[in-house]
C-alpha positions in Angstrom: -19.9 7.5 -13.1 -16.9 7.9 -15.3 -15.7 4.3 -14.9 -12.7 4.3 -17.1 -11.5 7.3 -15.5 -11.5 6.0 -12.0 -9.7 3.2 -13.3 -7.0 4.8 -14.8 -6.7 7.2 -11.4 -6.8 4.0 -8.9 -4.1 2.1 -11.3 -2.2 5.5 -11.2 -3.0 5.3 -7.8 -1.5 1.8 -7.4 1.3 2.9 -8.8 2.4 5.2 -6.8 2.0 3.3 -3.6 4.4 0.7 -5.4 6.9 3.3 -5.6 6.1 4.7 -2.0 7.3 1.4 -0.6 10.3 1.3 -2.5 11.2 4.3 -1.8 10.7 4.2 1.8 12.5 0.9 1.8 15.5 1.7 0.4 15.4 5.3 0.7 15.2 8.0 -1.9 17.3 10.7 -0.8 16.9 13.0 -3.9 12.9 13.2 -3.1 13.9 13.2 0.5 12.7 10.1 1.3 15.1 8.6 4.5 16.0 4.6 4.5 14.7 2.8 7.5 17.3 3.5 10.4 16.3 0.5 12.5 15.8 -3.0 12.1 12.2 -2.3 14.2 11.4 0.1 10.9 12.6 -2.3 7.9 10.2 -4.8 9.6 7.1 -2.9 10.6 8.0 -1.7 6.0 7.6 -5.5 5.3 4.6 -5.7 7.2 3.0 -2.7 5.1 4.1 -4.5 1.9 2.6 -7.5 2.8 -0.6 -5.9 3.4 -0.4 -3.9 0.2 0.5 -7.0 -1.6 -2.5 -8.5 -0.7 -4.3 -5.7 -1.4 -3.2 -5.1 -4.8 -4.0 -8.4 -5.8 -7.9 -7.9 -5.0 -7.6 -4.5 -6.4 -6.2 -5.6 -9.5 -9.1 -8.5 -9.6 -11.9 -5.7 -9.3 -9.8 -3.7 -12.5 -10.0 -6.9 -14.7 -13.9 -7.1 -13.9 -13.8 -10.1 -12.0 -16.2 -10.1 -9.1 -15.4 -10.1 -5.8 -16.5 -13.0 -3.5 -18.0 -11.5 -0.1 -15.2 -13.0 1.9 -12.9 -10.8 -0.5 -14.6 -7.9 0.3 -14.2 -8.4 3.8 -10.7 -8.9 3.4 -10.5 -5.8 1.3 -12.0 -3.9 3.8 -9.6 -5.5 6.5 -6.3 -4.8 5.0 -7.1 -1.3 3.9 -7.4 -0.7 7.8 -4.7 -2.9 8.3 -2.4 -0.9 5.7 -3.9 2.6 7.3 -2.7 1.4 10.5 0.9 -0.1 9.6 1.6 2.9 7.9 0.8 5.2 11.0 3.2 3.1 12.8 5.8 3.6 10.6 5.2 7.6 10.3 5.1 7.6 14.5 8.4 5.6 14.0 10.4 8.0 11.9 9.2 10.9 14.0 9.7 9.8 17.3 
């Protein structure tokens, strides 16, 4: 396993996701990214960047070599679904 590749592509990773949520926060019309248009949308947003915060944090943890405890890999596991599903509720919110 190229280790130090899949850590530079999850960090890149990361970093896009930071962005993402930005973007979508605020809006980013030149990438054609629309700003919430509801109050319903900006707070479903700051539920996903909760969950990403959280995320991020044990992600980072993992980067930096420091083990994960078990109940951090639960939570891992929990707020990746968590994310997967906030983030479907915000797509089905800006099409519908």
């Amino acid at each position: 396993i190229d280790a130090p590749n899949r850590i530079a592509d999850l960090r890149e990773t990361m970093g896009q996701m930071d962005a993402l949520i930005v973007d979508v926060a605020n809006g980013a019309p030149e990438r054609g990214v629309i700003a919430p248009s509801s109050r319903q949308m900006t707070k479903q947003l700051k539920r996903v960047s909760r969950a990403w915060s959280d995320l991020s944090v044990l992600l980072d943890q993992g980067i930096e070599g420091a083990p994960l405890k078990d109940a951090e890999k639960v939570t891992l596991a929990n707020l990746s679904s968590q994310i997967l599903l906030e983030v479907k509720t915000v797509i089905d919110m800006y099409l519908y």
